[in-house]
Phi, psi and omega in degrees: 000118178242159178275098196251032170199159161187129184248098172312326202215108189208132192252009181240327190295319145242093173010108165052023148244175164249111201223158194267133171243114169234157193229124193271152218253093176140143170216130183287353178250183211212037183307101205288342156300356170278135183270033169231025180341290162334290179324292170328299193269347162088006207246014142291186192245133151003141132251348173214140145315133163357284180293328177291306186308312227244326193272324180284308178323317181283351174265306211288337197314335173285335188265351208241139172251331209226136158236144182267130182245123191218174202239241273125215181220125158292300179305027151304297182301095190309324175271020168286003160268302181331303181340295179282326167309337177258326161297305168322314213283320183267036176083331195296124164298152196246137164285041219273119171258142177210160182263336170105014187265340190245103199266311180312326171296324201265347162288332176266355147275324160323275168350287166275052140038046180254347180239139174235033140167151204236157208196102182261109170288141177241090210267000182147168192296133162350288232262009199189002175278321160330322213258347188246327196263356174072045202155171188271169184208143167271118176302311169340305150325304164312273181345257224297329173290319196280348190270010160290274154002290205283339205267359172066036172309269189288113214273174198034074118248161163246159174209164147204172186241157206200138182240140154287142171253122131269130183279016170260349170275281203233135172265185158294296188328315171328273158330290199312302199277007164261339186272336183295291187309336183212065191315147173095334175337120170278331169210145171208135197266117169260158192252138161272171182279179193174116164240086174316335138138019178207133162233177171297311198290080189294297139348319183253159185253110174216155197227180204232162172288170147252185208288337171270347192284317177309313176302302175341317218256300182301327185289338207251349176271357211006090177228166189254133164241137169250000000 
């Protein structure tokens, strides 16, 4: 498991914290709109250590309430409990962005109160997730991380679930029938596209909504857009 990003100090990443964002390296999906092509494949370099991590974290302590773990896909990595059991350990609330492919994982932090909030990609209606996440994927998982999520099972977390929009992917009609798909959802968030100028997809063409069309469309789903 390697740490192949770190935003030391971010006031958006976790809700009403100040929290360290580090981003571990490999992803089981193939989004040709992500803009982390290096993560995704896993071929940056280490920038920090374990130990390297643990130790700044500890300096930090006055300023950071959280630390947010994100990607790639975290739940890929089988020592990703361990992690957290040692940041929980040093008091910092954990933050987990996921794609919703490991349901057993993310049912055994829930379960050991190791996250105290999950932040779910939602990549589009059942019927359109292959074509977007770019591989084959079992929807069965997906169901089930998210209906982990929805039943409120499990006490002190949050959650939410957030779509990235390209407008060459996902539409409104679109949106309707994801919201449907995972009826009870408490808050879930749309994303603008954002091209950064290196994506996975080099090749493909995507485009961003504009900033009234995102209000529209989260207004009329009564959904949040960022």
């Amino acid at each position: 498991m390697k740490i192949v990003g770190i935003v030391k100090s971010s006031l958006i990443d976790y809700p009403k914290k100040a929290s360290t964002v580090i981003f571990l390296g490999g992803c089981n999906f193939r989004c040709g709109f992500c803009h982390n092509p290096e993560i995704v494949y896993n071929k940056a370099e280490s920038i920090i250590e374990i130990d390297e991590l643990f130790d700044f974290l500890e300096k930090r302590k006055r300023f950071i309430d959280a630390v947010c773990i994100s990607g790639g896909e975290p739940t890929i990595h089988p020592s990703l409990t361990e992690l957290i059991k040692k940041i929980k350990d040093k008091g910092f609330a954990v933050k987990l962005d996921t794609n919703g492919t490991n349901p057993k994982m993310l049912k055994k932090l829930l379960e050991g109160n190791l996250v105290d909030y999950v932040a779910m990609d939602i990549k589009g209606p059942f019927e359109k997730y292959k074509a977007i996440v770019g591989c084959d994927v079992d929807i069965g998982v997906i169901k089930e991380s998210a209906s982990l999520l929805i039943s409120n099972k499990y006490e002190d977390f949050d959650y939410e679930f957030r779509t990235t929009l390209a407008r060459e992917l996902l539409n409104e009609t679109d949106l309707d029938k994801m919201i449907k798909e995972h009826p009870g959802a408490k808050k879930w968030y749309l994303q603008t596209f954002k091209n950064p100028g290196t994506i996975l997809d080099q090749e493909g063409s995507y485009s961003a909504y504009t900033k009234s069309e995102m209000e529209e469309m989260g207004k009329s789903l009564c959904v949040n857009v960022r």
